[in-house]
Each structure stands twice: as C-alpha cells, then as structure tokens.
py3Dmol code that shows the C-alpha trace and the ligand (Angstrom):
import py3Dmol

protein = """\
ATOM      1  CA  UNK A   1      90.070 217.939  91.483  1.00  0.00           C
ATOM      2  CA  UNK A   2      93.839 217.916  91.961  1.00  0.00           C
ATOM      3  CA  UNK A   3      96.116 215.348  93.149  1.00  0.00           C
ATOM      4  CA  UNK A   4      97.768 215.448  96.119  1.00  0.00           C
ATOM      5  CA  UNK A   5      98.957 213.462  99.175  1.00  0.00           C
ATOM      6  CA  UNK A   6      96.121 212.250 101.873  1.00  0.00           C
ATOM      7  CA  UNK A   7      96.543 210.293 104.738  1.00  0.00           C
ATOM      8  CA  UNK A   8      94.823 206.461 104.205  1.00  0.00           C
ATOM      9  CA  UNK A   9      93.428 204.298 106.768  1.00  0.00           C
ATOM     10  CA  UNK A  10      92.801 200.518 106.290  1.00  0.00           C
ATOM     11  CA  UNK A  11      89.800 199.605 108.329  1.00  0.00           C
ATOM     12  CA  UNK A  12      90.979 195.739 108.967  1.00  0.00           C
ATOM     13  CA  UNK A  13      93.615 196.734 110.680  1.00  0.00           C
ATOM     14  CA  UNK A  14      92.174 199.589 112.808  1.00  0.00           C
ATOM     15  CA  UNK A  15      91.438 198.773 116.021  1.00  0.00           C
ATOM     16  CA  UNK A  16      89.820 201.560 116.972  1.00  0.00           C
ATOM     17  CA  UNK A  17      91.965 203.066 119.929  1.00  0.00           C
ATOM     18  CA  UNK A  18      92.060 206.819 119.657  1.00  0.00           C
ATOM     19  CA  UNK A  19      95.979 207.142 119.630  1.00  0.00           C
ATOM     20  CA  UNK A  20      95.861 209.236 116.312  1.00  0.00           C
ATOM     21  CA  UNK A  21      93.590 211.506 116.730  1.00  0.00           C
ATOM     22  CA  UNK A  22      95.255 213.953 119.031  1.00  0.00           C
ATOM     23  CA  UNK A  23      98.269 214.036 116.874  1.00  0.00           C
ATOM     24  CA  UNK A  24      96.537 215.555 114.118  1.00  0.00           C
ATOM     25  CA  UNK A  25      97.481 219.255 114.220  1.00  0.00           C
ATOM     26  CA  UNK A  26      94.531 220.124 111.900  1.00  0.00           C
ATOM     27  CA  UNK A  27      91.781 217.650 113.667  1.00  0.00           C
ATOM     28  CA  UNK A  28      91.563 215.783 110.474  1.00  0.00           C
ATOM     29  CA  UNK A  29      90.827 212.402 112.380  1.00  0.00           C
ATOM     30  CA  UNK A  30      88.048 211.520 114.714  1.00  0.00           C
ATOM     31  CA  UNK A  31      86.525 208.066 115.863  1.00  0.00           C
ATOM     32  CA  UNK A  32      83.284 207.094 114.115  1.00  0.00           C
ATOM     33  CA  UNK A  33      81.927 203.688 114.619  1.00  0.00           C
ATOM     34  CA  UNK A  34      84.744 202.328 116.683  1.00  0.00           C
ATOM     35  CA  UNK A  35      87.540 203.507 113.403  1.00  0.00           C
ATOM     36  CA  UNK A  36      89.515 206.221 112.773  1.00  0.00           C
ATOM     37  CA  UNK A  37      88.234 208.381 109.594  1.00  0.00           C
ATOM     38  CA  UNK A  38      89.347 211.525 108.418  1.00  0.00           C
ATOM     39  CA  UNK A  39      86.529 213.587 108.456  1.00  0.00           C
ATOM     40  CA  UNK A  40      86.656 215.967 106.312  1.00  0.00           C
ATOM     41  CA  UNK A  41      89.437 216.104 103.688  1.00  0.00           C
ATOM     42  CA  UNK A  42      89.896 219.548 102.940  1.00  0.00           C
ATOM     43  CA  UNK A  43      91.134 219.455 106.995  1.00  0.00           C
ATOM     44  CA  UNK A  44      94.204 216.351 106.014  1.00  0.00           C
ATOM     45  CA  UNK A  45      97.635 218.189 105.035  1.00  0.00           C
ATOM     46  CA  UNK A  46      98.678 215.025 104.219  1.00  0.00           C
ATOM     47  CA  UNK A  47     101.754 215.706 106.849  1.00  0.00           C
ATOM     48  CA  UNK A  48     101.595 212.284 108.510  1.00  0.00           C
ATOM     49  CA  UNK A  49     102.093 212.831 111.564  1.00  0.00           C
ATOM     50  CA  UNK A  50      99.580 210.540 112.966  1.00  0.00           C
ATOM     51  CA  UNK A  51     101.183 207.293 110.897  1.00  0.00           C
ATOM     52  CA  UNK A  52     103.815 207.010 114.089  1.00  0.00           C
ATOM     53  CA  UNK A  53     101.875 206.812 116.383  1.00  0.00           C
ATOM     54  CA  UNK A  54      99.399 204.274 115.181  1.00  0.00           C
ATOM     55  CA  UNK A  55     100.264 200.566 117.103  1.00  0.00           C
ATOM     56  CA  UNK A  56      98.488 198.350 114.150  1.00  0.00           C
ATOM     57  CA  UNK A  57      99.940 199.879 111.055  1.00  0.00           C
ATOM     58  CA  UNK A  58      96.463 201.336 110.324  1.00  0.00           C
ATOM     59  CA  UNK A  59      97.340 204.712 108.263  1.00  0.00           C
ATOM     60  CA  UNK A  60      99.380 205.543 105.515  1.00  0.00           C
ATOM     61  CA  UNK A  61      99.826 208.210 102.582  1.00  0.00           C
ATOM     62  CA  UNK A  62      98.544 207.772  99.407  1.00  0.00           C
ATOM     63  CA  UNK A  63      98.519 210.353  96.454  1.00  0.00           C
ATOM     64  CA  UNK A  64      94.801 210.405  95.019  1.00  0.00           C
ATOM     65  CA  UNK A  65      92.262 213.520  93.986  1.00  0.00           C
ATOM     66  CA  UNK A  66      91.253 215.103  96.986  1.00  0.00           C
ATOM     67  CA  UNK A  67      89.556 218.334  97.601  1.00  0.00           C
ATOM     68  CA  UNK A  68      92.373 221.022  98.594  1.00  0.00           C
ATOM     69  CA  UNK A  69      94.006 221.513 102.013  1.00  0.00           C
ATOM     70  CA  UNK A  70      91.552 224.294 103.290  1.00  0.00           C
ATOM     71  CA  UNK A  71      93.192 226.199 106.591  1.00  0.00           C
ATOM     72  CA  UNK A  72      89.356 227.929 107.035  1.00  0.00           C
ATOM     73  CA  UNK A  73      87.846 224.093 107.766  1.00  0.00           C
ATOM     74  CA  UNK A  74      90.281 223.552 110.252  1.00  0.00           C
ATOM     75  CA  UNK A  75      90.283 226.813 112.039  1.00  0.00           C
ATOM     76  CA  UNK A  76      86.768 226.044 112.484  1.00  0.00           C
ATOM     77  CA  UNK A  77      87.394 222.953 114.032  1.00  0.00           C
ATOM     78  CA  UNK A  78      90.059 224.786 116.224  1.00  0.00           C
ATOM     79  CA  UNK A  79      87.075 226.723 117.608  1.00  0.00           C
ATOM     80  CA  UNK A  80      85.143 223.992 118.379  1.00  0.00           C
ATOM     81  CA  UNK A  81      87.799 221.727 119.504  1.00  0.00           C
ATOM     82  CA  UNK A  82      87.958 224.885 122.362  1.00  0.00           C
ATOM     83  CA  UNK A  83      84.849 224.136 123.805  1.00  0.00           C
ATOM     84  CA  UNK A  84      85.635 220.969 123.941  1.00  0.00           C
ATOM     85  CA  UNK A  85      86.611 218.969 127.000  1.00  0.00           C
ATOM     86  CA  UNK A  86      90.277 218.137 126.044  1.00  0.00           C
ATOM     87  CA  UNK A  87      92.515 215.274 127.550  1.00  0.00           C
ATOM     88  CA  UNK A  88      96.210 216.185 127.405  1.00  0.00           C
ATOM     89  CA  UNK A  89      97.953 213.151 126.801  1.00  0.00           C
ATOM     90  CA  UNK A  90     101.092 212.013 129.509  1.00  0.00           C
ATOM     91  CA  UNK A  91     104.507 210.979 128.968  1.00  0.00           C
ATOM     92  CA  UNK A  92     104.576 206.828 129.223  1.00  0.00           C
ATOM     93  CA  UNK A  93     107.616 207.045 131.064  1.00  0.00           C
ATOM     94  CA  UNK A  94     107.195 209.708 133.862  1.00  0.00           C
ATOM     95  CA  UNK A  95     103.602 210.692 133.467  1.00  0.00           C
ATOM     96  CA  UNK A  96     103.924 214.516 132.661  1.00  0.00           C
ATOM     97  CA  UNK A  97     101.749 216.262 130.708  1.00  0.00           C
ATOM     98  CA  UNK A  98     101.738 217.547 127.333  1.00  0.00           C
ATOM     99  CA  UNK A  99     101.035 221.093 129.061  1.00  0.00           C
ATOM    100  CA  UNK A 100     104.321 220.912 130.864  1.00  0.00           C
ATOM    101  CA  UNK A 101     106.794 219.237 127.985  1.00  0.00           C
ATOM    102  CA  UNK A 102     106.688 218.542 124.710  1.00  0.00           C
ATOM    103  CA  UNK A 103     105.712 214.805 124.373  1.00  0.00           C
ATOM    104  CA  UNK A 104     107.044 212.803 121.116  1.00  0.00           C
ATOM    105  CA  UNK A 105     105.871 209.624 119.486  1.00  0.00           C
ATOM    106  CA  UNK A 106     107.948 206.286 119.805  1.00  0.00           C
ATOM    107  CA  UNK A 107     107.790 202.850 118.876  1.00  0.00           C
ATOM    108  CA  UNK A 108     108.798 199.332 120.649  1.00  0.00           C
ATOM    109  CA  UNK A 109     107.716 196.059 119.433  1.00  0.00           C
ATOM    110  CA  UNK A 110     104.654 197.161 118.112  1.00  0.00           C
ATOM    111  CA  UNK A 111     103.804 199.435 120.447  1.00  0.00           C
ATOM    112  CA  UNK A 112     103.512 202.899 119.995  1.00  0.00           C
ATOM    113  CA  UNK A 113     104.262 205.240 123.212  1.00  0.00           C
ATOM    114  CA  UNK A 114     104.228 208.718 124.090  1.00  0.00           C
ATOM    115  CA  UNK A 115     107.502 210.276 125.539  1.00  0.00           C
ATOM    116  CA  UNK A 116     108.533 213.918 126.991  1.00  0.00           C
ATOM    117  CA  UNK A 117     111.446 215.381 126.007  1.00  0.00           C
ATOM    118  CA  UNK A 118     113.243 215.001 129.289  1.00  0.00           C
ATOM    119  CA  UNK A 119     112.535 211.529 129.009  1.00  0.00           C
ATOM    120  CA  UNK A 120     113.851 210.681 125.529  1.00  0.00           C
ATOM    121  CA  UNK A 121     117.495 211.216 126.921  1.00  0.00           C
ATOM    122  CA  UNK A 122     116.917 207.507 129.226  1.00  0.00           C
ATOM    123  CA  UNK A 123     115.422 205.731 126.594  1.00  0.00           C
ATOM    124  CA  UNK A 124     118.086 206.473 124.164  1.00  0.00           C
ATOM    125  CA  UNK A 125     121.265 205.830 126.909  1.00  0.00           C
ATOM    126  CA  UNK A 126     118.906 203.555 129.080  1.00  0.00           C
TER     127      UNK A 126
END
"""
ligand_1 = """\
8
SF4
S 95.941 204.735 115.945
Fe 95.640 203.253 114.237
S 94.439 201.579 115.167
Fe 94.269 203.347 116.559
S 92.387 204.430 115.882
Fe 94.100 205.393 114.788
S 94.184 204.263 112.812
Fe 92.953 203.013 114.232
"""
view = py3Dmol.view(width=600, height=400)
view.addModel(protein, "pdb")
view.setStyle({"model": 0}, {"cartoon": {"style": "trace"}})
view.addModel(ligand_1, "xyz")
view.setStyle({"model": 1}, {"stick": {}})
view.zoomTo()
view.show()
C-alpha cells in the first residue's frame, strides 16, 4: 500500500458538531456515533480543507499507508449525496446562502465561522 497524506481525526477532542463535513469536496467525512470519521479512505485527497473549519482542533494530516485516492468512490457518493436532502450552509455575518455566494472558512478565538465573499471585505476593514 503506498504512502501518502490522509486527513487524521483525534476522537478526544471531537466534539461531534458536523462543521467538517460539508467542506469535504469528496464526502470523505460523515458523523458516526456522535464523531467525525472518514469513511472510506480511498474518498480523502488528503487536501485539508476541512482542518479550518474544525472549532476544537480535531483533524489534521498525517502521511501513513492508505489505500489510493479513488475519484470512482467519490463520484458515487456524489450520486447519492443528490438524493439526499442537503442543507446549504449561511454566511455568519449576513445569513446568505452558499447558493447565492461563495462562503469561506474563518477563525476567531476558537471559533470557526462561515463567511460570504461580500462579507469578508467588513471583517477585514471592520
Ligand atoms: S469539525 Fe472538528 S469537532 Fe466538529 S465534527 Fe468535525 S472533527 Fe469533530
């Protein structure tokens, strides 16, 4: 199995709150038994993105054997994700959508906040 790099997630210090698991582009992460897990390896590119937005300091990358990056496993879970019910999430500052603007992760203090682009501008020049 080859080496490459995989997204970690301490258990202890998940809380359980969800705020990863839309950021994951490939629907690598899901919720089982009140903690994130990445379900299915082949489906983490190892990207990241998800480490922002995460309030406790839950995830990181590690470099270990894992199964390759497989773009079949998560166009399957595209499809399904489809049928889904899906919950866009809102910009914490104005409350628009992720259909209407593209919404980036930020963090405060600990906390980790969703922001639109046309809000970004305040935040930075308050
Ligand atoms: S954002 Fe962090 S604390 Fe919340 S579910 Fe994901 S890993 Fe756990």
């Amino acid at each position: 199995m080859p080496k490459r790099t995989i997204v970690k997630i301490d258990e202890k210090l998940c809380n359980g709150c969800g705020v990863c698991i839309n950021p994951c582009a490939e629907g690598a992460l899901e919720l089982v038994n009140g903690k994130a897990r990445v379900i299915k390896e082949e489906m983490c590119d190892g990207a990241g993105v998800c480490l922002g937005v995460c309030p406790t300091g839950a995830l990181s990358l590690e470099v270990r054997e894992a199964s390759e990056f497989s773009e079949e496993e998560v166009k399957q879970k595209a499809k399904e994700r489809d049928n889904m019910n899906y919950i866009p999430q809102t910009c914490n500052w104005c409350g628009i959508t992720e259909k209407d603007a593209y919404l980036l992760a930020v963090k405060k203090q600990g906390k980790a906040l969703w922001i639109c682009s046309k809000c970004i501008p305040k935040i930075i020049h308050g």
